[in-house]
N, CA, C and O atoms as a CHARMM CRD file, in Angstrom:
* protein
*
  192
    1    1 UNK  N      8.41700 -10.12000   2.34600 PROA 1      0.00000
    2    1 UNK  CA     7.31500  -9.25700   1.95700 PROA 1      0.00000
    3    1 UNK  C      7.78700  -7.80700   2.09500 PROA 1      0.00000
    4    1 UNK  O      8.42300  -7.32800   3.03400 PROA 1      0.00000
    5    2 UNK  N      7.22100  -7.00600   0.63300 PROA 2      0.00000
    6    2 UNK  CA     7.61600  -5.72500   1.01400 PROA 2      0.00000
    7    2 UNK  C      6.71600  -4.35500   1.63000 PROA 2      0.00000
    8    2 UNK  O      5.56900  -4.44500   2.06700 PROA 2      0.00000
    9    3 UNK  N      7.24200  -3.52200   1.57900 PROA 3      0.00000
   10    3 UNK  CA     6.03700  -2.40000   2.95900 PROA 3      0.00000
   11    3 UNK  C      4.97000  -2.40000   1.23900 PROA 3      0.00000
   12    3 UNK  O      3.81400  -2.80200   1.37400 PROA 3      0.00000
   13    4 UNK  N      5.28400  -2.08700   0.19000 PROA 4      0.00000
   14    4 UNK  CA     4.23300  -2.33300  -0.61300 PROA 4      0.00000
   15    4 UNK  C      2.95400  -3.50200  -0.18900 PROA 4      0.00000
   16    4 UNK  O      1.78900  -3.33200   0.17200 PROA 4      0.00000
   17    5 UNK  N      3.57900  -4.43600  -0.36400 PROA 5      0.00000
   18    5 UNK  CA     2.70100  -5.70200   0.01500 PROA 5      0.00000
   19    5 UNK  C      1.56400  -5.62000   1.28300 PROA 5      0.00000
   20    5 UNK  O      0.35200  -5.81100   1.37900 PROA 5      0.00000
   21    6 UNK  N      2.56900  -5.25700   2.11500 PROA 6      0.00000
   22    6 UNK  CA     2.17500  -5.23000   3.51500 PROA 6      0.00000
   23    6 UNK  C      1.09600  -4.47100   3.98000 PROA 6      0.00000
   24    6 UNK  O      0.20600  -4.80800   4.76100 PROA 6      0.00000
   25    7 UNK  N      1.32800  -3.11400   3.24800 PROA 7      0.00000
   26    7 UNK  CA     0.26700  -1.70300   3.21600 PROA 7      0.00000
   27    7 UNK  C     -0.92200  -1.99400   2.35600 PROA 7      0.00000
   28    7 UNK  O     -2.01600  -1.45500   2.52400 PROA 7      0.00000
   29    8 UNK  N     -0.58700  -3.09500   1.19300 PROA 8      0.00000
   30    8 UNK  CA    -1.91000  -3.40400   0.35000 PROA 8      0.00000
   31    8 UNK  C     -2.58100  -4.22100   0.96700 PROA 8      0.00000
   32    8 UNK  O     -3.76400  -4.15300   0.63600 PROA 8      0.00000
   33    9 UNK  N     -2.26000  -5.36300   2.11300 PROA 9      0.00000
   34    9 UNK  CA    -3.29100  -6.24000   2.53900 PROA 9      0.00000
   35    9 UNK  C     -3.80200  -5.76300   3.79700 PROA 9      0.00000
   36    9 UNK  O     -4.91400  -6.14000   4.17000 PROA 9      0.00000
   37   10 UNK  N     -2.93000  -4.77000   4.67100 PROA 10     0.00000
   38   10 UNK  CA    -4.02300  -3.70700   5.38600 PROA 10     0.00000
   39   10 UNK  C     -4.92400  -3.15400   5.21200 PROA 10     0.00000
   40   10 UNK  O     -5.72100  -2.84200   6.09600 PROA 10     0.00000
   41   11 UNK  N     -5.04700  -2.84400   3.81500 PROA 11     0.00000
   42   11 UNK  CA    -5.84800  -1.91000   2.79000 PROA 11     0.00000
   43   11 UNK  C     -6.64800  -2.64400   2.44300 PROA 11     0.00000
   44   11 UNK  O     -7.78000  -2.18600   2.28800 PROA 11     0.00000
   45   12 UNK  N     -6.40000  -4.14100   2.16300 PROA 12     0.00000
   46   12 UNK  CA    -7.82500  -4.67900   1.95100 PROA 12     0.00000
   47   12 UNK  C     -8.34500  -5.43600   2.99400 PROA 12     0.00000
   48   12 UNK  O     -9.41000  -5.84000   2.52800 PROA 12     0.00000
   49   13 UNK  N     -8.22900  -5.92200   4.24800 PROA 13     0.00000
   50   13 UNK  CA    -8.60600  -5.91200   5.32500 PROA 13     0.00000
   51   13 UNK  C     -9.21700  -5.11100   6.05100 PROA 13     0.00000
   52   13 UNK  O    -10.16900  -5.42600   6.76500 PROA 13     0.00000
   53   14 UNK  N     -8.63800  -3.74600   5.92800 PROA 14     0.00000
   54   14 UNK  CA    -9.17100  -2.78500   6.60800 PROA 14     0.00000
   55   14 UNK  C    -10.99800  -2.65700   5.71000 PROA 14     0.00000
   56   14 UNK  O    -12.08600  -2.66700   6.28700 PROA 14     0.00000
   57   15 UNK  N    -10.70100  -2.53700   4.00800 PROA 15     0.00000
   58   15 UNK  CA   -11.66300  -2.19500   3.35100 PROA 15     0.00000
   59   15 UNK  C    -12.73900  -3.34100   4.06500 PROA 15     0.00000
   60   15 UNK  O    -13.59100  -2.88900   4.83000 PROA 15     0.00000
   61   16 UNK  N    -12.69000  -4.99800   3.78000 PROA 16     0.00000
   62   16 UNK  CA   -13.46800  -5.98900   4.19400 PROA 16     0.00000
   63   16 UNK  C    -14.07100  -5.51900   5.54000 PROA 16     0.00000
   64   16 UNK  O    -15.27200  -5.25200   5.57700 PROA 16     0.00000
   65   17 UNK  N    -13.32400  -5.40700   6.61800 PROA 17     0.00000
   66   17 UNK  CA   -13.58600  -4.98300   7.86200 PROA 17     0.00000
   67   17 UNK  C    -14.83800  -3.62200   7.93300 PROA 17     0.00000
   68   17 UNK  O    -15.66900  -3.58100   8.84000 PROA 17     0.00000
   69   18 UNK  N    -14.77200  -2.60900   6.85200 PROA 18     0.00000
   70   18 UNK  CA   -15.72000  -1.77400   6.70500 PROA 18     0.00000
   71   18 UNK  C    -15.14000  -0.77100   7.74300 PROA 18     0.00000
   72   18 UNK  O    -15.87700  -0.17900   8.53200 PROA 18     0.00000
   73   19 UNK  N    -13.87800  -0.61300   7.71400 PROA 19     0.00000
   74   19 UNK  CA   -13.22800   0.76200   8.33700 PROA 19     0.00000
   75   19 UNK  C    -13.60300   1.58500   8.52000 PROA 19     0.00000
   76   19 UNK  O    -14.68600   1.68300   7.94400 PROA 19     0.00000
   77   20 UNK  N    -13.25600   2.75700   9.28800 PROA 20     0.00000
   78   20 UNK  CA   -13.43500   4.06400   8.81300 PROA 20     0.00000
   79   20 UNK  C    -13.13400   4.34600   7.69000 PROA 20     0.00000
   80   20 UNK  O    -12.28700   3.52400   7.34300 PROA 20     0.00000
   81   21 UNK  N    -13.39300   5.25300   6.65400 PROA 21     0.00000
   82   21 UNK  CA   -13.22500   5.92600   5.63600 PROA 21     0.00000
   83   21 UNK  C    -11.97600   6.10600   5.34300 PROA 21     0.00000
   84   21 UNK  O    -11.36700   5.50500   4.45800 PROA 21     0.00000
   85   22 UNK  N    -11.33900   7.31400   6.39900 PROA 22     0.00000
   86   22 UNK  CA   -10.42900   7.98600   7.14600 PROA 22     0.00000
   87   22 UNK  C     -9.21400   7.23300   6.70700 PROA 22     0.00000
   88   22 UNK  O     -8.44600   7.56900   5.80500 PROA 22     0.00000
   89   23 UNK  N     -9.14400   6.20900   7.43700 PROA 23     0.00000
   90   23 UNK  CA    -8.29600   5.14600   7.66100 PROA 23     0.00000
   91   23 UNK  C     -7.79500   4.63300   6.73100 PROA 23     0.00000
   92   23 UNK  O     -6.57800   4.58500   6.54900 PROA 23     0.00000
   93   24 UNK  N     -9.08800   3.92300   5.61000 PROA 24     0.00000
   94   24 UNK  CA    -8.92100   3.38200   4.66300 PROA 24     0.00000
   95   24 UNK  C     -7.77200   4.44400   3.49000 PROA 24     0.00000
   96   24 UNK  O     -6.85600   4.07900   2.75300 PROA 24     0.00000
   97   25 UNK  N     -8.35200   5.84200   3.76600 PROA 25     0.00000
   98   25 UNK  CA    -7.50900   6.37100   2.51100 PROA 25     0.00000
   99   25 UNK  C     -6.19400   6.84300   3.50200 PROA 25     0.00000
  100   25 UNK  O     -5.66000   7.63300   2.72400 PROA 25     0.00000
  101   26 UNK  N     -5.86900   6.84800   3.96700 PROA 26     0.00000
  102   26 UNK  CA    -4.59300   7.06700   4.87000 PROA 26     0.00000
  103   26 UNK  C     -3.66500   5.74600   4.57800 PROA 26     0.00000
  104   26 UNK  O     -2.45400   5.85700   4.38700 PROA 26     0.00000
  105   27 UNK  N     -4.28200   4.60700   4.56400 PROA 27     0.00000
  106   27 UNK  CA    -3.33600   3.73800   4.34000 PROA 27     0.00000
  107   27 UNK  C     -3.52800   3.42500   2.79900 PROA 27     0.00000
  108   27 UNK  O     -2.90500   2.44100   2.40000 PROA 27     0.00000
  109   28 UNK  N     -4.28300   4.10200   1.88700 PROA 28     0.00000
  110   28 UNK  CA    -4.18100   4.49400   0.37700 PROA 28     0.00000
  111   28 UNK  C     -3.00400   5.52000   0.29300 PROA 28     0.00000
  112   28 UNK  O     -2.05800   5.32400  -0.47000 PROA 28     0.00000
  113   29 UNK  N     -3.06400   6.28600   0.85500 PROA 29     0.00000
  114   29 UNK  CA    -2.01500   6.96200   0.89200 PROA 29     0.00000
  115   29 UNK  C     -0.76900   6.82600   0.78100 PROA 29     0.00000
  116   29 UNK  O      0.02600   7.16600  -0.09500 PROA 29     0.00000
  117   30 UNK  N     -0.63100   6.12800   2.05400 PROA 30     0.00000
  118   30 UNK  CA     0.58600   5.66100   2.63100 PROA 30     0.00000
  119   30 UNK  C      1.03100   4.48400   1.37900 PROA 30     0.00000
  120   30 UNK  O      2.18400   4.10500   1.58800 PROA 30     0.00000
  121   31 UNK  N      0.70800   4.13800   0.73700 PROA 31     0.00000
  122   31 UNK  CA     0.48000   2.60100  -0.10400 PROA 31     0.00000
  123   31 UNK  C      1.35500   3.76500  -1.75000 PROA 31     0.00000
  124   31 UNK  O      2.33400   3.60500  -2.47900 PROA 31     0.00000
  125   32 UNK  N      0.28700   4.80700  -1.61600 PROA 32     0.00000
  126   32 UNK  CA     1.02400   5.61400  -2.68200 PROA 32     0.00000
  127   32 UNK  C      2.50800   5.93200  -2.33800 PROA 32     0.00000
  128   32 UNK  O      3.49700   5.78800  -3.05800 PROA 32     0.00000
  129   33 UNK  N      2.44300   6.29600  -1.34200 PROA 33     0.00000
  130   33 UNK  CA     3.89300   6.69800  -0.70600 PROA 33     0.00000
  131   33 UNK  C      5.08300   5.59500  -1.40300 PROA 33     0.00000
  132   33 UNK  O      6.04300   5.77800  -2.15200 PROA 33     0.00000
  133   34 UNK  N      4.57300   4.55000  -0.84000 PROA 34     0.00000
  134   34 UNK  CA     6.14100   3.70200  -0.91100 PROA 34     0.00000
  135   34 UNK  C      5.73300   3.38900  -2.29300 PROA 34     0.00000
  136   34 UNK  O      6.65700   2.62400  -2.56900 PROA 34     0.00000
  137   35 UNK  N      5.01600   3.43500  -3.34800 PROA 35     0.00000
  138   35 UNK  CA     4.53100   2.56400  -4.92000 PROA 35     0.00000
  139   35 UNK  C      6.06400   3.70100  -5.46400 PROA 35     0.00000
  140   35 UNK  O      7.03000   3.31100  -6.12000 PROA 35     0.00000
  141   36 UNK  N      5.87200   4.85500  -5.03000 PROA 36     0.00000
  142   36 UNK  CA     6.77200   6.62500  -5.75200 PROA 36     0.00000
  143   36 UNK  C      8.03700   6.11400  -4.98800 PROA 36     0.00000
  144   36 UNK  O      8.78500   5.48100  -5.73200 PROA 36     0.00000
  145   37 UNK  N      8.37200   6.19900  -3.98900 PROA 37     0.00000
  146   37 UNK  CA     9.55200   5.57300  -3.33200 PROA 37     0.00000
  147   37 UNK  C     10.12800   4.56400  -4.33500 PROA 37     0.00000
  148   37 UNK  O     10.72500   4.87400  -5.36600 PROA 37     0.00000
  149   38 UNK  N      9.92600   3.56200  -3.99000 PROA 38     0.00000
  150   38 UNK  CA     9.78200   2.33400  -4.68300 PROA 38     0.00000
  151   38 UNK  C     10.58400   2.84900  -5.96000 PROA 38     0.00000
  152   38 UNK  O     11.80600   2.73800  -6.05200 PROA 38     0.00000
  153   39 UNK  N      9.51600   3.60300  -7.24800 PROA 39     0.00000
  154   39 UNK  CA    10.24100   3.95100  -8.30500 PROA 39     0.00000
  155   39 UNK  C     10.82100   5.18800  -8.67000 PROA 39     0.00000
  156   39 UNK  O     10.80700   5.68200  -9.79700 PROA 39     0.00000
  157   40 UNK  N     11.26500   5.59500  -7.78200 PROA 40     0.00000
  158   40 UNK  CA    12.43700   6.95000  -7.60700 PROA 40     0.00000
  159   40 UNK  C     13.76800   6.34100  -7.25400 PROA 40     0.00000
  160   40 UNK  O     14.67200   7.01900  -7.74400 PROA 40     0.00000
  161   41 UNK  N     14.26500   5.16900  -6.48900 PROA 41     0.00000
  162   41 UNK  CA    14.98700   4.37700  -6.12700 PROA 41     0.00000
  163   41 UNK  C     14.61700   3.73500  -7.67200 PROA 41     0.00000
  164   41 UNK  O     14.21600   2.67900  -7.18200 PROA 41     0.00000
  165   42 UNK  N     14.45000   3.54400  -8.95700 PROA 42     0.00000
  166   42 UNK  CA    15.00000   2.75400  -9.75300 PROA 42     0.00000
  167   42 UNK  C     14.19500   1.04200  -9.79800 PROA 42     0.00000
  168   42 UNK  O     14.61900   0.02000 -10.33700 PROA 42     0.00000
  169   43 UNK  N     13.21300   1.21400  -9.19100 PROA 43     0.00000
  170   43 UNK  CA    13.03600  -0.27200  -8.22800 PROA 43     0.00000
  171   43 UNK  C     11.90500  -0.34100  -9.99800 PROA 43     0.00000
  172   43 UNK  O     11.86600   0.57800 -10.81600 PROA 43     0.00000
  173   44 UNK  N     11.21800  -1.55900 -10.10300 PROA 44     0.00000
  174   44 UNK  CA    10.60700  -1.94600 -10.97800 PROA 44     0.00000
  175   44 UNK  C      9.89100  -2.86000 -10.83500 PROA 44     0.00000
  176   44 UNK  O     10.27100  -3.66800  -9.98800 PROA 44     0.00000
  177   45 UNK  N      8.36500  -3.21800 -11.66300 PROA 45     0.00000
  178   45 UNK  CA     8.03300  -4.58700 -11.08600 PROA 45     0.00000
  179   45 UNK  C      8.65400  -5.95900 -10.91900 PROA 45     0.00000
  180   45 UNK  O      9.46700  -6.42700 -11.71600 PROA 45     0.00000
  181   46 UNK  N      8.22300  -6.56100  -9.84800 PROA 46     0.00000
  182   46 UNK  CA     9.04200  -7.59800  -9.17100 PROA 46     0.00000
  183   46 UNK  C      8.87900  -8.87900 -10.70600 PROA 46     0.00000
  184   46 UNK  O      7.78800  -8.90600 -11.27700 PROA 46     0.00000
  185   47 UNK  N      9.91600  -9.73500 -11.16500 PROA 47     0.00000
  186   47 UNK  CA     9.70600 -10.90000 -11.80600 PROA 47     0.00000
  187   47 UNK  C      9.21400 -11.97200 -11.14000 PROA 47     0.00000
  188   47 UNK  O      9.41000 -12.09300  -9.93100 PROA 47     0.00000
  189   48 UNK  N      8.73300 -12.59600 -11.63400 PROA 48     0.00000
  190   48 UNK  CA     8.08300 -14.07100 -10.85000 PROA 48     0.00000
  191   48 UNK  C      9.30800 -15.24900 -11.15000 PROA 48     0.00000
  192   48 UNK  O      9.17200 -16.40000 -10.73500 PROA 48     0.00000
């Protein structure tokens, strides 16, 4: 599993859970972070 993956099911756990706000977009954030990472490194969607 990648920190993509990982940061998206925090993100929707956290959302289900009814988080703080705060939180929720911090790890939106963070989720943006590695998506730009990800394709600055060349990286592309994964094949099945």
């Amino acid at each position: 599993m990648d920190k993509i993956e990982i940061a998206r099911n925090l993100l929707n756990n956290a959302a289900k859970m009814n988080m703080n706000k705060e939180i929720i977009l911090k790890i939106s954030q963070k989720i943006d972070h590695y998506i730009v990472e990800h394709f600055s490194k060349g990286g592309g969607p994964k094949k099945l």
